[in-house]
C-alpha positions as CSV (number, residue, x, y, z in Angstrom):
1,X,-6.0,163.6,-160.5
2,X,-8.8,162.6,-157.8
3,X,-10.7,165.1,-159.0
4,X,-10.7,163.7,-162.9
5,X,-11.4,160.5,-161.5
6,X,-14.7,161.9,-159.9
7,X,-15.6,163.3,-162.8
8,X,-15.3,160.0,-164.8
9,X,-16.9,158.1,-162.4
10,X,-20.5,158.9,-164.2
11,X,-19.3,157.9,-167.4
12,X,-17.8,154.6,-166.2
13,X,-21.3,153.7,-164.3
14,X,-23.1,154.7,-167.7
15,X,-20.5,152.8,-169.9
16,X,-20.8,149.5,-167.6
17,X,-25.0,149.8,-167.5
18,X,-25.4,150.3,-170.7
19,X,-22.9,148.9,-172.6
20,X,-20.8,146.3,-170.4
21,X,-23.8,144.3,-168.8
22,X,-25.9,144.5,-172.1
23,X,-22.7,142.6,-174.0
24,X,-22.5,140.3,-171.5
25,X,-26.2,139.2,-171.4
26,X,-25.5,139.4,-175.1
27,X,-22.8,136.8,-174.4
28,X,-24.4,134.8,-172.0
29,X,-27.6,134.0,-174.5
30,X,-25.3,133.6,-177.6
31,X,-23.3,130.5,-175.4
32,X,-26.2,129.2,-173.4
33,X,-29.7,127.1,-174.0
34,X,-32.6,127.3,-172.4
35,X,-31.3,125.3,-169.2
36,X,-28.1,127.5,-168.7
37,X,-26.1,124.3,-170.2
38,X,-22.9,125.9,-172.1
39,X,-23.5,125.2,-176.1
40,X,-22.1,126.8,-179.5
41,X,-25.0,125.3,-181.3
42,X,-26.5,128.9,-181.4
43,X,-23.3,130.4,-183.5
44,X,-23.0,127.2,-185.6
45,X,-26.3,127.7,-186.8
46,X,-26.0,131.4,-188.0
47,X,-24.1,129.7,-190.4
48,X,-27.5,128.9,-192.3
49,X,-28.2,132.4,-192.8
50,X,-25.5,133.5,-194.5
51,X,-27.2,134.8,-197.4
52,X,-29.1,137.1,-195.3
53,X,-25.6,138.6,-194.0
54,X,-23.7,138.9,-197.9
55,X,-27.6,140.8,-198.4
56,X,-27.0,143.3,-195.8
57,X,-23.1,143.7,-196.3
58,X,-24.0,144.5,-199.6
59,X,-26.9,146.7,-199.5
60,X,-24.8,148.6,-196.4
61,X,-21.5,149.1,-199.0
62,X,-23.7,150.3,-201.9
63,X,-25.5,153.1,-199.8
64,X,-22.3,154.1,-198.2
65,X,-20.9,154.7,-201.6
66,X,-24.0,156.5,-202.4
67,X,-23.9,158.2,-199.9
68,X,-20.0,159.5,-199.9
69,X,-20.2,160.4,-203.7
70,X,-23.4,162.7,-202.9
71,X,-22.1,163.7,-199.7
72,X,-18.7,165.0,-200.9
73,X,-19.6,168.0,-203.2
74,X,-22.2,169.4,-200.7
75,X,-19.8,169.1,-198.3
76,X,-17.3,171.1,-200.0
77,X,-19.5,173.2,-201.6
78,X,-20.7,174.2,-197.8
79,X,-17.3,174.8,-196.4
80,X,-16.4,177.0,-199.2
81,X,-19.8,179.2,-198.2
82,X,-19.8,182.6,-196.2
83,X,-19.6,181.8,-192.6
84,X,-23.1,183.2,-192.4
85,X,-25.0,181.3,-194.9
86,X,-22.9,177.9,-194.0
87,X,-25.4,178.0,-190.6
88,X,-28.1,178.2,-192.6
89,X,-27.9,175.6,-195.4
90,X,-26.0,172.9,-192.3
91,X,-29.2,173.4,-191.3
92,X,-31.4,172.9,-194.3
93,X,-29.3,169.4,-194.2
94,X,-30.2,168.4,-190.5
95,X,-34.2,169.6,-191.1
96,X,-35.3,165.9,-192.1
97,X,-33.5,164.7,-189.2
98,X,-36.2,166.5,-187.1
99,X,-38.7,164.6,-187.7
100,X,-39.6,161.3,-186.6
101,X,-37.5,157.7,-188.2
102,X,-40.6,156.5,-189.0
103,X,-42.4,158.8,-190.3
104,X,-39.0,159.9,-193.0
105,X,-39.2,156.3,-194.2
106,X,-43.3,155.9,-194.6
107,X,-42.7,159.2,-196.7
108,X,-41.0,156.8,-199.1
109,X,-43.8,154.2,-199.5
110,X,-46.2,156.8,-200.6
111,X,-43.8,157.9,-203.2
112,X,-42.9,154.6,-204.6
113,X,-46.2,153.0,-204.3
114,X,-47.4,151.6,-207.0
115,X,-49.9,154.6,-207.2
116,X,-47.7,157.1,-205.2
117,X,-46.6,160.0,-207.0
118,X,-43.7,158.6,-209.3
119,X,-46.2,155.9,-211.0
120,X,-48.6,158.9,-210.8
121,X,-46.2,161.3,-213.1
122,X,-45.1,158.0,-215.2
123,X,-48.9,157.4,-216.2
124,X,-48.9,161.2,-217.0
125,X,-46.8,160.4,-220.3
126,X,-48.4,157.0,-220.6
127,X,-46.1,154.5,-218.4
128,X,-46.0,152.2,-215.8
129,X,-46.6,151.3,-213.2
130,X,-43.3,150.2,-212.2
131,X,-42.6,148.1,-209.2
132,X,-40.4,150.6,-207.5
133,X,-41.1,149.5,-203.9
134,X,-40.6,146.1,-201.9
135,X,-37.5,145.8,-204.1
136,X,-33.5,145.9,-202.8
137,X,-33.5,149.8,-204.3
138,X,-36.1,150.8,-202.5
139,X,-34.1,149.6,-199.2
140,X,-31.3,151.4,-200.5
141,X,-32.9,154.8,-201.0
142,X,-34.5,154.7,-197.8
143,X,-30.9,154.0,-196.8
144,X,-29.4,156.7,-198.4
145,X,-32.1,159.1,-197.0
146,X,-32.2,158.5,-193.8
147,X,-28.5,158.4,-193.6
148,X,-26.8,161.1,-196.1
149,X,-26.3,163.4,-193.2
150,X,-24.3,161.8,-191.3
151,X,-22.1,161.6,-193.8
152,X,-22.4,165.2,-194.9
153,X,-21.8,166.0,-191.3
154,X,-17.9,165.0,-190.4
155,X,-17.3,165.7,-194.0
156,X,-18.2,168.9,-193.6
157,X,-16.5,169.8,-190.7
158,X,-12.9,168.3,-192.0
159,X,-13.4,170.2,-194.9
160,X,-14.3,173.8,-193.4
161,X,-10.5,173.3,-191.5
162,X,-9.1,173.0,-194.9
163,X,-6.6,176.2,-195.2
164,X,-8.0,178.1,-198.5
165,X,-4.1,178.8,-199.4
166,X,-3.4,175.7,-199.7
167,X,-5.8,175.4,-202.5
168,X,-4.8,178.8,-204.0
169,X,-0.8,177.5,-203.8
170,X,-2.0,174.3,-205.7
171,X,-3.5,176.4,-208.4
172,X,-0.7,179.2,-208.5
173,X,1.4,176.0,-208.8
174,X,-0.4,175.1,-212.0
175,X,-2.5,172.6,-210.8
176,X,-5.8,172.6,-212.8
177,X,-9.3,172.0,-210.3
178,X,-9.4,168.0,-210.8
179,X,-5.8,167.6,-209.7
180,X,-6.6,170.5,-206.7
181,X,-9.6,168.0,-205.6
182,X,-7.6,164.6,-205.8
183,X,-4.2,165.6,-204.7
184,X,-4.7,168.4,-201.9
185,X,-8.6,168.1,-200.9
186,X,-9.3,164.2,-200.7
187,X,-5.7,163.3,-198.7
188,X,-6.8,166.3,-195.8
189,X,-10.5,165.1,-196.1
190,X,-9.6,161.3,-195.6
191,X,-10.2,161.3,-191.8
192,X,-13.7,162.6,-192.1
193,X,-14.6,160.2,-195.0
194,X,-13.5,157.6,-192.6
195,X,-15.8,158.7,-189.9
196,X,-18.9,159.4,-192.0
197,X,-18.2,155.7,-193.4
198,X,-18.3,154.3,-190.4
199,X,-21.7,156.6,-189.0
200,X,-23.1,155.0,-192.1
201,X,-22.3,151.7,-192.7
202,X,-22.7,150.8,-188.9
203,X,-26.9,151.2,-189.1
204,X,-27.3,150.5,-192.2
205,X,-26.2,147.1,-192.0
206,X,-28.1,147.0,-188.7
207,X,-31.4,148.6,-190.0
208,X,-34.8,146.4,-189.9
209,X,-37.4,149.5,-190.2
210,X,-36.4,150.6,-193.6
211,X,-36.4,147.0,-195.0
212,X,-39.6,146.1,-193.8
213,X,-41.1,149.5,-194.8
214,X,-39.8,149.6,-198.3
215,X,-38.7,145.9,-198.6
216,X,-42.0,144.8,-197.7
217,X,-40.1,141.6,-195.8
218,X,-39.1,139.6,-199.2
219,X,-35.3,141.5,-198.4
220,X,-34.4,140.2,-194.9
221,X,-31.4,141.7,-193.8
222,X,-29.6,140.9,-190.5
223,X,-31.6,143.2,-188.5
224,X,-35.1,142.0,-189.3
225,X,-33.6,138.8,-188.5
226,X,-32.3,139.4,-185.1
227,X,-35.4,141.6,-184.5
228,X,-37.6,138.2,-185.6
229,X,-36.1,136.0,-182.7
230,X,-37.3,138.8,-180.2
231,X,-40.3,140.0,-180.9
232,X,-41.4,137.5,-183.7
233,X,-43.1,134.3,-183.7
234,X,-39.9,132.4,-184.3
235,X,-39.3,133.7,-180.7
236,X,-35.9,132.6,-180.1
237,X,-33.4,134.9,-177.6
238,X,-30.4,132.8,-177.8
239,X,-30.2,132.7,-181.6
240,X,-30.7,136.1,-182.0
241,X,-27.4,136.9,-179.4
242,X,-25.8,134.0,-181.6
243,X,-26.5,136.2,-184.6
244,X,-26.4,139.8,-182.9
245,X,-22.8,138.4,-181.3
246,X,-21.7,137.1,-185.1
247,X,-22.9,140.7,-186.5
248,X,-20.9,143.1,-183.8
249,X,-17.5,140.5,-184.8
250,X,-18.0,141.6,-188.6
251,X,-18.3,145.2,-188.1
252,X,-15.4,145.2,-185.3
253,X,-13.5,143.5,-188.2
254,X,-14.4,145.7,-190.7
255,X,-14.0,148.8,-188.7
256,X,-10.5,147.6,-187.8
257,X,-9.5,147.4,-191.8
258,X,-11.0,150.5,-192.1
259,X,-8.7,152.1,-189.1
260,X,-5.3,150.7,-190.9
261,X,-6.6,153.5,-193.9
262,X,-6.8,156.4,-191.4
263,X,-4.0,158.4,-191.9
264,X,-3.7,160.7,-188.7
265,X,-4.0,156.9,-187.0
266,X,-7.8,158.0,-185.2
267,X,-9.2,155.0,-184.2
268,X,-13.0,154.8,-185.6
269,X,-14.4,152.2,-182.8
C-alpha cells in the first residue's frame, strides 16, 4: 500500500500544480477586483454576453453531430478491417493531426477564400464568388476538421471489441442490416459515443483560433472572448475568470446530463 502511495505522489503534485492552484487563481480573479475587495460584479456581468455563449453552445452541438454521423461509419467500417490494414488506415486518420493546429486551420482560409480554390472551380462553370469564409459554417468546418478524430478514435476502439457473432446471431436471427446497426451495434457502441462527444464538444465550445481564422472575428464565441480580456485591449483578468469560471459550470453541467446516458455508468469528467 506505501508503495502505491509513492507511486501516486507524482501525479498528485502534477494534479495540484497544474490543475488545483490554476482553479483557484481562476477563483480568486472571478470573486475579486482589482484591490482584493470580495465582489460578484464580475459573474453578474457575464450575464451581458449571453448571446456570445447560446453562439458557441450552438456551433459546439452542430459540429459534434457532424462530427458523430461522419465518424460512425468509418469507425465501423475500420473495426470490421483486417487486423493488418486497420493500422494502416487509423493511421491515415491521425496523419492531419501531425501537423501543426495552426497551420490545419490556415489550410481552410485558402480554400474558402474568396479566390481560394472552391471560388476558383465555381468561376470555372461561371459562378461565384460565394462568401464561404468569415461566416458561422466556416467556423464549423474548421470544427469538424480539426476535431473528427477524436471522435473516430474511442469510436473506433468500442467498436473493434464488438464480438463478430453477435452480429452473425442477429442476422441468423432474421434481423435485416438496419435493425443489426440500431439494435445490437449502437447499444454496445454507446459508451464510446459518449466519450468522443465529450473529446469534442469540450474544445469546440472552448476554441478561439478557428473562429478568428475562419470567422474573421464577426462570430465571437466564448473563447475569443475570454482570450480578449487577457491578451486584448479590453485587458480585463477578472472578467475573463468570471466568464472562464461561468463556462467550466456549463460544461460540468452538461457533462453530468451526459453521464446519466452512459450505460456501463463511466463517468466522462
Amino acid at each position: 500500500m506505501k508503495k502505491l502511495k509513492v507511486f501516486a505522489t507524482p501525479y498528485l503534485v502534477w494534479m495540484t500544480v497544474f490543475i488545483v492552484v490554476p482553479l483557484l487563481m481562476v477563483a480568486y480573479f472571478a470573486f475579486t477586483d482589482e484591490e482584493g475587495n470580495f465582489t460578484l460584479d464580475y459573474i453578474s456581468n457575464v450575464g451581458q454576453y449571453t448571446n456570445i455563449f447560446v453562439r458557441s453552445i450552438w456551433l459546439a452541438v452542430i459540429a459534434t453531430v457532424v462530427c458523430l454521423i461522419l465518424a460512425y461509419p468509418v469507425s465501423f467500417m475500420l473495426s470490421r478491417m483486417k487486423k493488418h490494414h486497420q493500422g494502416t488506415m487509423l493511421m491515415i486518420v491521425m496523419l492531419p493531426m501531425w501537423m501543426n493546429f495552426l497551420l490545419r486551420t490556415y489550410s481552410w482560409m485558402t480554400i474558402l477564400g474568396n479566390n481560394g480554390i472552391i471560388n476558383y472551380l465555381f468561376s470555372l462553370v461561371g459562378l461565384g464568388p460565394f462568401k464561404l469564409i468569415n461566416t458561422e459554417g466556416a467556423v464549423v468546418l474548421g470544427m469538424v476538421y480539426n476535431y473528427l478524430p477524436y471522435m473516430i478514435l474511442p469510436l473506433y476502439s468500442v467498436m473493434v471489441k464488438i464480438d463478430r457473432s453477435l452480429l452473425e446471431a442477429a442476422s441468423d436471427l432474421g434481423c435485416n442490416p438496419v435493425s443489426i446497426l440500431f439494435r445490437v451495434v449502437v447499444p454496445l457502441s454507446v459508451p464510446g459515443i459518449m466519450s468522443g462527444v465529450t473529446m469534442v464538444f469540450v474544445p469546440a465550445i472552448s476554441t478561439f483560433i478557428i473562429s478568428r481564422m475562419l470567422g474573421g472575428g464577426s462570430n465571437l464565441l466564448i473563447g475569443d472572448l475570454i482570450e480578449m480580456q487577457f491578451l486584448g485591449n479590453a485587458y480585463n483578468p477578472h472578467l475573463g475568470a468570471g466568464i472562464s469560471l461561468v463556462l467550466m459550470v456549463i460544461i460540468l453541467v452538461i457533462m453530468t446530463i451526459m453521464n446519466q446516458f452512459n450505460p456501463d455508468d463511466q463517468v466522462l469528467i
